[in-house]
C-alpha positions as CSV (number, residue, x, y, z in Angstrom):
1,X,37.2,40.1,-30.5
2,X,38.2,37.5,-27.9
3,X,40.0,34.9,-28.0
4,X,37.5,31.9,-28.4
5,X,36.5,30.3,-25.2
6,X,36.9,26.5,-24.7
7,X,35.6,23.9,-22.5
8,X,35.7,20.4,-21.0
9,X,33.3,17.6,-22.3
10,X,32.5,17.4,-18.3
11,X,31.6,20.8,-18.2
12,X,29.9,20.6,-21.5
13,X,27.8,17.6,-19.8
14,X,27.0,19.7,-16.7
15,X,25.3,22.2,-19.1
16,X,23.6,20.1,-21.0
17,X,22.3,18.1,-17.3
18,X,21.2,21.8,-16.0
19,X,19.5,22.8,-19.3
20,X,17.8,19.5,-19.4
21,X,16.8,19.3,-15.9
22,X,16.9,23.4,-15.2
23,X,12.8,24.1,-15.9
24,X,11.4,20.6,-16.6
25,X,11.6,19.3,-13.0
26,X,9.8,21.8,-12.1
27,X,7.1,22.1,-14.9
28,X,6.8,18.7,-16.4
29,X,5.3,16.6,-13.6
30,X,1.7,17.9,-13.2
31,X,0.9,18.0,-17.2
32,X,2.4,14.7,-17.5
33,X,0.1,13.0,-14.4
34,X,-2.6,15.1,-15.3
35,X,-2.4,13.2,-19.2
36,X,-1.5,10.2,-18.3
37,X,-2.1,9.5,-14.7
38,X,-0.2,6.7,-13.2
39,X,1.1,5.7,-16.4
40,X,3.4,9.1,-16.6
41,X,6.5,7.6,-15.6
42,X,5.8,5.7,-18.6
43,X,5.6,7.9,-21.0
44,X,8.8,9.3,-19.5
45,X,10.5,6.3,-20.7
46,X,9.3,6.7,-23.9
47,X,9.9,10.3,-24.7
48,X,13.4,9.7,-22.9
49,X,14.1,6.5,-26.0
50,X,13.1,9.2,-28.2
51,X,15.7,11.6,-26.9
52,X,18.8,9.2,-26.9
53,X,17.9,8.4,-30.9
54,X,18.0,12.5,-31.4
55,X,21.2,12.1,-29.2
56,X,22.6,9.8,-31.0
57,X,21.6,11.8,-34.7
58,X,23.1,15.2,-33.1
59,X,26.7,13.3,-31.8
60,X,26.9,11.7,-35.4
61,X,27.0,15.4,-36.9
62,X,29.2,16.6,-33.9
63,X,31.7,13.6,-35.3
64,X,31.8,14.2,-38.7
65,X,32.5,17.8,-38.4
66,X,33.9,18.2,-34.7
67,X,35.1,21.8,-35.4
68,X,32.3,23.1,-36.8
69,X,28.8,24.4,-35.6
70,X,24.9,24.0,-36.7
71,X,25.6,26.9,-39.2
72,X,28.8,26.4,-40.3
73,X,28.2,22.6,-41.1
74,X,24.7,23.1,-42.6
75,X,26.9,25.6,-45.1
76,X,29.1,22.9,-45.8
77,X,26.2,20.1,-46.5
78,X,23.8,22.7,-48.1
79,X,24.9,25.7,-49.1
80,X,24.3,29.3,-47.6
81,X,21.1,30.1,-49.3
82,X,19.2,26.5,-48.4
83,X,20.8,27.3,-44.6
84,X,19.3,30.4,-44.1
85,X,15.7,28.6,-45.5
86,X,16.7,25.9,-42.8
87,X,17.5,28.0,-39.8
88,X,15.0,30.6,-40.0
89,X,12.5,28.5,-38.3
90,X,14.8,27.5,-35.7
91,X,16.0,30.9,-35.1
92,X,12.3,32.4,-34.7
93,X,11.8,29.5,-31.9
94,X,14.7,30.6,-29.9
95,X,13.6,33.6,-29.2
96,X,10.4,32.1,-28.3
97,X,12.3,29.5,-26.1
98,X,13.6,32.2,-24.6
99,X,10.9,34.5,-23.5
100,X,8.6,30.8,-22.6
101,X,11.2,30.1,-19.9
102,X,10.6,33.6,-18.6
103,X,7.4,33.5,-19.2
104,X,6.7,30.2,-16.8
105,X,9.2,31.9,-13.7
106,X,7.1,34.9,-14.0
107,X,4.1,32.4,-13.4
108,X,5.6,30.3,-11.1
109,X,6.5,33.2,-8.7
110,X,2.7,34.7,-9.7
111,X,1.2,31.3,-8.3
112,X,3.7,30.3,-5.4
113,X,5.9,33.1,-3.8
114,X,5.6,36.7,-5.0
115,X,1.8,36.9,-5.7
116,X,1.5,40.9,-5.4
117,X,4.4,41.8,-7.5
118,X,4.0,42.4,-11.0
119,X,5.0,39.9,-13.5
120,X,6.9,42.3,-15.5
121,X,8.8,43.0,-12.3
122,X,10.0,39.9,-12.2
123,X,11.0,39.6,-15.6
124,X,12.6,42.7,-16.3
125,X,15.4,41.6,-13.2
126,X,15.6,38.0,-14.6
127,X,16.2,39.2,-18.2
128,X,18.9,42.3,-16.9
129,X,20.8,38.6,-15.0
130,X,20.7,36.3,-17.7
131,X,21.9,38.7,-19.9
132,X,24.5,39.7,-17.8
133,X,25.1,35.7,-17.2
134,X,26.2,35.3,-21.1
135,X,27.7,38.5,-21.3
136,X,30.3,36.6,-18.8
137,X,30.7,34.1,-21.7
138,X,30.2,30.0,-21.6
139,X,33.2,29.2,-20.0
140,X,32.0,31.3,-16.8
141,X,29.1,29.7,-17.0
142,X,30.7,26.3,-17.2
143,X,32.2,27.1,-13.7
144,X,29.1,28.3,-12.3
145,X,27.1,25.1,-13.3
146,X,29.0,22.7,-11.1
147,X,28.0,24.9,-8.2
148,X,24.6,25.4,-9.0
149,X,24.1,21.6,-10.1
150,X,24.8,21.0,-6.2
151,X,23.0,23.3,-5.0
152,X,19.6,22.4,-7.1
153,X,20.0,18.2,-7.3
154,X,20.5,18.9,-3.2
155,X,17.2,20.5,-2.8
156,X,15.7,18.3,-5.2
157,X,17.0,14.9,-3.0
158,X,16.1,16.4,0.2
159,X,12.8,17.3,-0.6
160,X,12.5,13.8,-2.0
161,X,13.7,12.2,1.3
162,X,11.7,14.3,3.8
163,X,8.5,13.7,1.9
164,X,9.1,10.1,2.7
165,X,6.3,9.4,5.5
166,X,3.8,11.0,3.1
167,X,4.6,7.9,0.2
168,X,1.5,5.7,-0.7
169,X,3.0,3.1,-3.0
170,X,-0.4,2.1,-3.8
171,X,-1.5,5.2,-5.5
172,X,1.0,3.8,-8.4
173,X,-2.0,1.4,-8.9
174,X,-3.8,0.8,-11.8
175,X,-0.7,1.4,-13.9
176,X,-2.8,2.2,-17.4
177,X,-6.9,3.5,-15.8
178,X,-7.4,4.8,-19.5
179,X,-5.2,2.8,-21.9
180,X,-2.2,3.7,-23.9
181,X,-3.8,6.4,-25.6
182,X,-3.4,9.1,-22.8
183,X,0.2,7.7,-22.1
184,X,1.2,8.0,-25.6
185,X,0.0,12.1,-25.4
186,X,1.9,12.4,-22.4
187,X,5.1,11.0,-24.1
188,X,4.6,13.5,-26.9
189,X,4.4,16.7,-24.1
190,X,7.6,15.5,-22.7
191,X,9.3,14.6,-26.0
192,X,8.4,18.2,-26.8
193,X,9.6,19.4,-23.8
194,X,13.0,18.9,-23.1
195,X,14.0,16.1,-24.7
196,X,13.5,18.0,-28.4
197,X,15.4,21.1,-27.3
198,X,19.1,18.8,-27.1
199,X,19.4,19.5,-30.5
200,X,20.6,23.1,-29.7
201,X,23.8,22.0,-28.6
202,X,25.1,21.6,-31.8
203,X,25.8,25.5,-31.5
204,X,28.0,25.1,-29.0
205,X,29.5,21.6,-29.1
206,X,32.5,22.3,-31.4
207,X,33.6,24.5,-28.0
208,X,35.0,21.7,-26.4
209,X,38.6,21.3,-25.6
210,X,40.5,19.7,-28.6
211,X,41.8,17.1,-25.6
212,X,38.3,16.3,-24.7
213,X,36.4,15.2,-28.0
214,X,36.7,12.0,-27.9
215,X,34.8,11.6,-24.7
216,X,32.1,14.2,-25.1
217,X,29.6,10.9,-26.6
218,X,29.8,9.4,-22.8
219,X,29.3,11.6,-20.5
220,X,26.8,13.7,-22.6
221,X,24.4,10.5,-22.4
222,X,25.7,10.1,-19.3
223,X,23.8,13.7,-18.4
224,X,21.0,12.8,-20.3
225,X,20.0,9.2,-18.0
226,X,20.8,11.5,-14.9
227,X,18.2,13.8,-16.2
228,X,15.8,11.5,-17.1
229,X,16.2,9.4,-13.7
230,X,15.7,12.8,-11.7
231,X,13.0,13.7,-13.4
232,X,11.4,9.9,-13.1
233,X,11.9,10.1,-9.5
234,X,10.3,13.2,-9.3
235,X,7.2,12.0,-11.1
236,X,6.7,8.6,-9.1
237,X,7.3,10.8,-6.1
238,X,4.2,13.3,-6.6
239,X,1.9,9.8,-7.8
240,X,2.9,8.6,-4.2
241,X,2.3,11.1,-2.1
242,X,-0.6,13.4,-4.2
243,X,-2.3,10.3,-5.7
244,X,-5.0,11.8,-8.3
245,X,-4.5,15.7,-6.9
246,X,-1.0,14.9,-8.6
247,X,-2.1,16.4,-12.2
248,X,-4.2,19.4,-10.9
249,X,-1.7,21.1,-8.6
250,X,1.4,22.8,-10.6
251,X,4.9,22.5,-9.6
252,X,5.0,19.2,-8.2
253,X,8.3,19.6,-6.4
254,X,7.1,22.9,-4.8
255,X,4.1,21.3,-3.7
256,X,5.7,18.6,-2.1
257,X,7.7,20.8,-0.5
258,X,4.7,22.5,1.5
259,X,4.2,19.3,2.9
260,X,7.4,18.4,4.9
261,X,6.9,18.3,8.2
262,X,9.5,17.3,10.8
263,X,8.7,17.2,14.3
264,X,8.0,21.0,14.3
265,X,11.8,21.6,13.4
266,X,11.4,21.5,9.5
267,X,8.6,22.8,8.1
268,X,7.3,25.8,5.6
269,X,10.7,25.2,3.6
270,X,8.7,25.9,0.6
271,X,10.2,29.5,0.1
272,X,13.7,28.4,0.5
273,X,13.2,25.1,-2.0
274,X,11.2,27.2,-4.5
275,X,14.6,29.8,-4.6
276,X,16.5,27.2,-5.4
277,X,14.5,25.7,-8.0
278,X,14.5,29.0,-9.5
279,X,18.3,28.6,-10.1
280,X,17.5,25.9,-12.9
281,X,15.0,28.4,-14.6
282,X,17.7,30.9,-14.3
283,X,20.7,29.1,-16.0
284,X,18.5,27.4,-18.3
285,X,17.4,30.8,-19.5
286,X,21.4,32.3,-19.4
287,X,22.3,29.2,-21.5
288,X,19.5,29.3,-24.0
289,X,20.2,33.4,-24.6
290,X,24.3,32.7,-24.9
291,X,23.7,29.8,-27.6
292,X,21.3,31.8,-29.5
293,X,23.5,34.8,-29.6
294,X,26.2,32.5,-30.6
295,X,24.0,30.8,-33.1
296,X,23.0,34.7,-34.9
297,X,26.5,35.9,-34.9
298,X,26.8,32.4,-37.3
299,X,24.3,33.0,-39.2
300,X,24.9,36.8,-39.8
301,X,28.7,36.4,-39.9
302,X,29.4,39.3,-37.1
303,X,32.7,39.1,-35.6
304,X,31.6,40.4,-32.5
305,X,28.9,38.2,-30.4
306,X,28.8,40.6,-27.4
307,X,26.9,43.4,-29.2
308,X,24.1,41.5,-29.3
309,X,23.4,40.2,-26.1
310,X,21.2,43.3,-24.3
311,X,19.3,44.1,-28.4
312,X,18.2,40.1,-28.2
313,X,17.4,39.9,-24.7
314,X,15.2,43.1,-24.9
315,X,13.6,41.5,-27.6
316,X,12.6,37.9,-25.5
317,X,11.7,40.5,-22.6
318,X,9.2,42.2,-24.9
319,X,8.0,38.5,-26.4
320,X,7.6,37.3,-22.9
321,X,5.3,40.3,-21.5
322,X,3.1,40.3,-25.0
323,X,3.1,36.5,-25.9
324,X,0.3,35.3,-24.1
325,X,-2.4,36.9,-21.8
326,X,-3.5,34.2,-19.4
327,X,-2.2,31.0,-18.0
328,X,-5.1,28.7,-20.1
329,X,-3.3,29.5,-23.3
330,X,0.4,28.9,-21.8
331,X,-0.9,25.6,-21.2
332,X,-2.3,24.7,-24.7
333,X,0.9,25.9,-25.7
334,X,3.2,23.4,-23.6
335,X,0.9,20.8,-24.1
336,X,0.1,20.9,-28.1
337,X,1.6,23.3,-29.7
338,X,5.2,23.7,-28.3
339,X,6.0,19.8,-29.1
340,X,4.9,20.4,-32.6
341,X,7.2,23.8,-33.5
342,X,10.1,21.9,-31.5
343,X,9.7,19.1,-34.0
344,X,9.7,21.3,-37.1
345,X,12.1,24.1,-36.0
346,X,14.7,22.0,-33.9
347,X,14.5,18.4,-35.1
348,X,13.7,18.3,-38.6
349,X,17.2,20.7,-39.1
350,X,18.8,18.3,-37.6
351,X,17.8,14.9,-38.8
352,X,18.0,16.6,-42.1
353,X,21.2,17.2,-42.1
354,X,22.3,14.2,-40.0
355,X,20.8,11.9,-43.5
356,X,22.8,14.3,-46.0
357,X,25.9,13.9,-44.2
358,X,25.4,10.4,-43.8
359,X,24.6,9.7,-47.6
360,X,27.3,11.7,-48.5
361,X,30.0,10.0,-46.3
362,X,28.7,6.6,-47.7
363,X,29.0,7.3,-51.1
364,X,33.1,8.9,-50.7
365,X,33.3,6.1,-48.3
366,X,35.1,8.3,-46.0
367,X,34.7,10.8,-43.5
368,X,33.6,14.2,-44.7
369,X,36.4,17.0,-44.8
């Protein structure tokens, strides 16, 4: 077995921002307009105050047992048998996390770039790379992510800044058309999606360098108002320059692309942007796959991690080419049911164990051992 792989609470951070902001700058734009209208950025806010109270629940477990993970410390506050109740759920929604994000780069390249290749194609090379991405381990991965942040927050800005002529700030206008009813089932879609799927860092948290613990709390909601400010931007951005097309088209940021235009010496930059967009699907999907292998060699007890990595990510390939059969019930997915198992299978685990810990701290009066 090798010897066990530790981070920085920087690098951790950088995972986190790339997981966050990996697949939901891309996605989350178009549903949320297409719910709420100009009142998305809105309901970005208010899914985002959501996401810094399940923060704040999932760094209070991290500090009362900063050695151990999900598993372990849910043995600790519950016992084995009520774990393995707990974390079925939330091991069943993994795998579906999993195969989702492959699912939705096998439709984005469908819709956008590669329309006459076959979506199992695509996914069958995606799933052989992230495999072989957390067969490398997390601290590999923790080296590429600094490169690849750059890389994708670059593309991100510049397709921001050349799509500047385009901006109508008036298309921000009426702030609420349809009341805060629509808002508040936007806030819900992005709450689901990614704000609820934080809480999977508890697997790999207790990685962090010994040295480093003490600042992991800052600069992991540091990450988390970067993520939400990117994402913001990239909302306001497709109100301004879309108007009401901005919840019919998909893939804001690839749409907004298409439309740069610079004196005949920068256009049709879509195919490069979408590429690189593809990197956050990418490590998103290599991250997800390492912490749930991590998180079953927990819960089975297995010494050795690595003999599961190609078994599990044949199984999310076989979940992503079966799960759904057309694109209308991907999207009743995202926008109802997804938020809904995130909030059962992620959260409730959590939260649960967050209010043991905390009742049982209270009534030693110390810290739990």
């Amino acid at each position: 077995m090798r010897k066990q792989e530790r981070i920085s609470s920087v690098q951790m951070s950088m995972l986190f921002l790339i997981f966050m902001t990996g697949s939901s700058i891309v996605i989350i734009p178009a549903p949320l307009t297409g719910m709420a209208g100009n009142g998305a950025w809105i309901s970005l806010l208010i899914a985002y105050t959501l996401g810094m109270l399940l923060m704040t629940a999932l760094l209070y477990l991290y500090k009362q047992f900063p050695d151990q993970s999900l598993v372990e410390y849910s043995r600790i506050t519950l016992g084995n048998g009520l774990t393995m109740i707990l974390l079925l759920p939330f091991t069943c929604v993994m795998f579906w996390n999993v195969a989702g994000i492959v699912i939705e780069i096998g439709t984005f390249f469908k819709s956008t770039m590669l329309k006459e290749t076959p979506t199992y194609a695509v996914s069958t090379l995606f799933f052989i790379t992230i495999a072989l991405s957390a067969l490398a381990g997390i601290e590999v991965m923790a080296r590429m992510a600094a490169v690849l942040l750059a890389l994708m927050f670059g593309c991100i800005i510049l397709v921001l800044a050349l799509v500047g002529p385009l901006y109508h700030p008036e298309y921000l206008l009426p702030v609420l058309p349809d009341g805060i009813g629509p808002v508040l089932h936007a806030a819900y879609i992005a709450y689901g999606f990614p704000y609820s799927e934080l809480v999977i860092f508890a697997v790999v948290l207790p990685l962090i360098k010994a040295k480093d613990k003490s600042k992991v709390g800052k600069h992991m909601y540091l990450a988390l108002i970067v993520n939400t400010l990117t994402t913001l931007a990239s909302v306001i951005c497709s109100i301004m320059v879309l108007g009401p097309l901005s919840g019919d088209l998909k893939y804001s940021l690839y749409q907004l692309a298409r439309l740069i235009f610079v004196q005949e010496i920068i256009e049709r930059i879509e195919s490069v942007i979408g590429f690189s967009l593809i990197v956050g699907f990418y490590f998103k999907a290599s991250l997800l796959l390492l912490i749930l292998i991590k998180f079953l060699a927990q819960l089975l007890r297995l010494n050795s991690e690595r003999l599961l990595v190609f078994p599990v990510a044949f199984i999310c390939l076989m979940l992503s080419l079966t799960t759904y059969t057309n694109e209308a019930d991907l999207e009743e997915v995202v926008n109802i049911t997804w938020p809904l198992l995130n909030n059962i299978a992620y959260v409730l685990p959590v939260l649960l164990l967050a209010l043991v810990a905390f009742i049982r701290k209270h009534r030693k009066g110390d810290k739990i051992d």
